[in-house]
N, C-alpha and C positions, 0 to 999 in steps of 0.2 A: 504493500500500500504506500504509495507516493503523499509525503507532503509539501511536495515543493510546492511555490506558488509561479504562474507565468511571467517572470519579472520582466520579459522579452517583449510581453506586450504592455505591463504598466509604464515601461518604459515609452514604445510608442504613445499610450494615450499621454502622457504627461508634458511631451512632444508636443502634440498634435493639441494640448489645450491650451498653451501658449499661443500657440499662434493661431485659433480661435476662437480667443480672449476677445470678445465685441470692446470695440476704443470709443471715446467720447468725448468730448470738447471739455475746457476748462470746470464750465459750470457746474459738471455733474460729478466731479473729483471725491467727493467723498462718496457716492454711491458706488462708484465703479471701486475706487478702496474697499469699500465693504465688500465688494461681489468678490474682489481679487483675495482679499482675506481668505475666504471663507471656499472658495473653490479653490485655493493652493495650497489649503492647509495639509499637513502629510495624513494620506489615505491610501489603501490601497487600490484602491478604483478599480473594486468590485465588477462593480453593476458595468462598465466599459469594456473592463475586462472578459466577460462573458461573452457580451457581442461579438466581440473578436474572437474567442475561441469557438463560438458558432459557427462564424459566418468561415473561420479557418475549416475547422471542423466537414464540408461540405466540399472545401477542394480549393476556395478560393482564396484571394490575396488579401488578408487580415486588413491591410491598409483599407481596402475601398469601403471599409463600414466605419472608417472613423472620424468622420461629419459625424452622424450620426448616435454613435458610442460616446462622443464630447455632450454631445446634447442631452444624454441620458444623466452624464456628471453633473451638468448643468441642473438639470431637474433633482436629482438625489439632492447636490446642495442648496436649492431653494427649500427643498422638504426640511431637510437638519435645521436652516437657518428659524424657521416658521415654528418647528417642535419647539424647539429651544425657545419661545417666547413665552413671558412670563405666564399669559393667557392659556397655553396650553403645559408645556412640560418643568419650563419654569428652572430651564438649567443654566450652569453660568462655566461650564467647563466642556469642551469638545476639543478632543484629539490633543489634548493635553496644551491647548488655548482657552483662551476666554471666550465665551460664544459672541455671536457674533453683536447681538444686542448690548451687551457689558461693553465691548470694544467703542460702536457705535452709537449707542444709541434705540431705541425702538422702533418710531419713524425709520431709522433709515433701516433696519436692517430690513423690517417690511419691504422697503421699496428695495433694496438689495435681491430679496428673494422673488419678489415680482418680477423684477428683471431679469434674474437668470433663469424664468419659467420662460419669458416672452422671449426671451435671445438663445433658446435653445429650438424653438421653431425656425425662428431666422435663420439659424447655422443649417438645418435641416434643407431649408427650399434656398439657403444659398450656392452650398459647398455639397451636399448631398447628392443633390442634382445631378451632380458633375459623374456622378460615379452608375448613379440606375436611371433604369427606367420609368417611365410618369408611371405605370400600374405599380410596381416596388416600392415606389417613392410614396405615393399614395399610399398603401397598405403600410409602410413603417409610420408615417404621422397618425394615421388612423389606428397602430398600435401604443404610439404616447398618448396621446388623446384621451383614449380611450383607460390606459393605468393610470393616470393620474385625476380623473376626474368623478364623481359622484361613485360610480361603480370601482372605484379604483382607491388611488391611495389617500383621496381625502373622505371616502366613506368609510376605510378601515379607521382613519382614525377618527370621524366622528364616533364610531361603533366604540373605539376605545373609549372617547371621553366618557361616553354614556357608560361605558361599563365601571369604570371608575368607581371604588368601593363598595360595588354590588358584587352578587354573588350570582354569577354565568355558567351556563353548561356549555359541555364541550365547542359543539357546533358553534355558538358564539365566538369560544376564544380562538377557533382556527380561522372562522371569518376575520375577526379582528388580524390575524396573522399574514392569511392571503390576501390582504387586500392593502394593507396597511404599509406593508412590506412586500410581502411576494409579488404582488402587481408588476412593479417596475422591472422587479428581477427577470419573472415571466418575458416580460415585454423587450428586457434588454436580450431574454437570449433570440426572442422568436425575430424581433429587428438585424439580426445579425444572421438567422438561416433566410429570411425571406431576400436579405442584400447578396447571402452569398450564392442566391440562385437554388433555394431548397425548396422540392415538390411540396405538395401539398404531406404527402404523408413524415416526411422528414422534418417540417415543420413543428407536425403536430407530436412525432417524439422527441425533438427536442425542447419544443413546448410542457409536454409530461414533464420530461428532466427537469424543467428550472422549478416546474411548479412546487414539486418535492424539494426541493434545492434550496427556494425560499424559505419554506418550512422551515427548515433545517439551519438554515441560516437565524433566524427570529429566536429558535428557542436556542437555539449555542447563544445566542445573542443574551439572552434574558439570564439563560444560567451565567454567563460570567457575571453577569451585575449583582449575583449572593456569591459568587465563590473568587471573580477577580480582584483585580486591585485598581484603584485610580491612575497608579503610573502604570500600568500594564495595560489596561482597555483604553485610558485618556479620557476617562470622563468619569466624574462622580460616580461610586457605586454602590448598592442599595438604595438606588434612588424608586426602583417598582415598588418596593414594599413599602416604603416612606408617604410615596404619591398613593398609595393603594391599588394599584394596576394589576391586572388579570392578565397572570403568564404560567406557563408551562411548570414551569419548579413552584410557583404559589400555591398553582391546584395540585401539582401531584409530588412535588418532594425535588431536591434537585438528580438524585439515581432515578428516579422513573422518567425523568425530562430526558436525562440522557438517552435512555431507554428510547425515546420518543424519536430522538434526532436521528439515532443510529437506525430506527428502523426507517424513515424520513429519509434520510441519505442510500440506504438502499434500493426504497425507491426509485427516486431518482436515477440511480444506475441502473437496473432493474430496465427502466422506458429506454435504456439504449441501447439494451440487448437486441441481437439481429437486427439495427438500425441501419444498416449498409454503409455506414460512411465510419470514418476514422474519429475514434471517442475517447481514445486515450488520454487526453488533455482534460476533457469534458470530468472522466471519471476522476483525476487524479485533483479537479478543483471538487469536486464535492467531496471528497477523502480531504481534504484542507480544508473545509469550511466545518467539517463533524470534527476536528481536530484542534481546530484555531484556539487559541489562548488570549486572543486581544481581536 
């Protein structure tokens, strides 16, 4: 079992978000500061990373989904920046900085994160273009669109607030999960087989795979925040149980959570058995994500 991580492609996105980076006239210097905060802060760019190894995954040249895979960073950190306000999660520490609100401000970090929801479209029908087809191109926006909005990852987390110190059955808390989380994830890997030219059926297992993937992803997520540390994850920990939030180790212990991820991560691989295309990449990121420590 592999836990390396693809450094081969963080490295291209990290590349490629540079020079992505939407520029702005004098006026708007401290919004663009907060956006440039807050998307360079050190990550492993996850949700990017996947695209690429989808869209590799299928045969093709990792580069041509990376318009697209920046866009996705773009959205991830609109979401952190927006959680992290006082109104909702109410944190003052991400990736072992100050969120972005403590740094700037509340207004702006708002408009920070509005921005990099709207400038990750731009990058999409600007630089995107260059690379697919208008039906691809189409079908990936109509995939962001689509995660991030009511049905996506602002309804998972309304579902979270409302669940907030209530007491939820299963089905709720995995909703809260896929949708909250998983959405994008889904969507970063489905964005990167539909760029790299994947049928309809290769789609949809690599689609399965992330779904699991998310999963898996949320609650390793949740156990580290009882079993990590501040300097090891970079962000305050025991902050679920503090906030009263509904997770995986709350409802069932943090050994049955494990239990949960491990089988969740199987999954995952599982949907890529007999999938015709080369998954070794694919499996050895979700063997690091049931493994991960930060």
């Amino acid at each position: 079992m592999s836990l390396s991580y693809p450094e081969d492609l963080k490295l291209l996105v990290n590349e490629a978000l540079r020079q992505y980076f939407p520029r702005s006239d004098r006026h708007l210097s401290v919004v663009s500061e907060a956006m440039s905060y807050s998307l360079f802060s050190p990550g492993k760019r996850f949700r990017p990373v996947l695209t690429l190894l989808a869209a590799e995954a299928l045969g093709a040249d990792p580069k041509i989904a990376l318009p697209v895979a920046c866009a996705i960073e773009f959205i991830h950190t609109y979401s952190l920046i927006h959680d992290d306000l006082p109104a909702i999660d109410n944190d003052d520490l991400r990736r072992g900085r100050a969120t972005c609100h403590i740094k700037f401000g509340e207004d702006v970090a708002i408009l920070a994160g509005d921005a990099l929801f709207a400038e990750a479209f731009v990058l999409v029908l600007t630089e995107q273009q260059k690379y697919a087809d208008a039906g691809r191109l189409l079908e990936t926006l109509r995939e962001l669109a689509a995660a991030t909005g009511i049905n996506g990852m602002v309804g998972g987390q309304a579902v979270d607030i409302m669940a907030t110190g209530a007491d939820v059955d299963r089905d709720t808390l995995e909703y809260i999960h896929n949708h909250k989380t998983g959405s994008l994830i889904t969507a970063a890997a489905r964005c990167g087989a539909i760029l790299g030219g994947g049928s309809a059926a290769e789609i949809e297992a690599i689609s399965e795979y992330a779904k699991h993937l998310g999963l898996t992803f949320q609650i390793i997520d949740d156990i580290l925040d009882v079993v990590g540390s501040t300097d090891g994850v970079g962000k305050h920990v025991g902050r679920d149980a503090d906030n009263r939030k509904t997770t995986f180790p709350g409802q069932l212990g943090v050994d049955k959570a494990q239990d949960e991820a491990q089988a969740t991560a199987a999954m995952a691989i599982e949907a890529l058995s007999g999938a015709g295309f080369k998954t070794d990449r694919l499996v050895d990121m979700a063997n690091f994500v049931l493994r991960r420590t930060s």
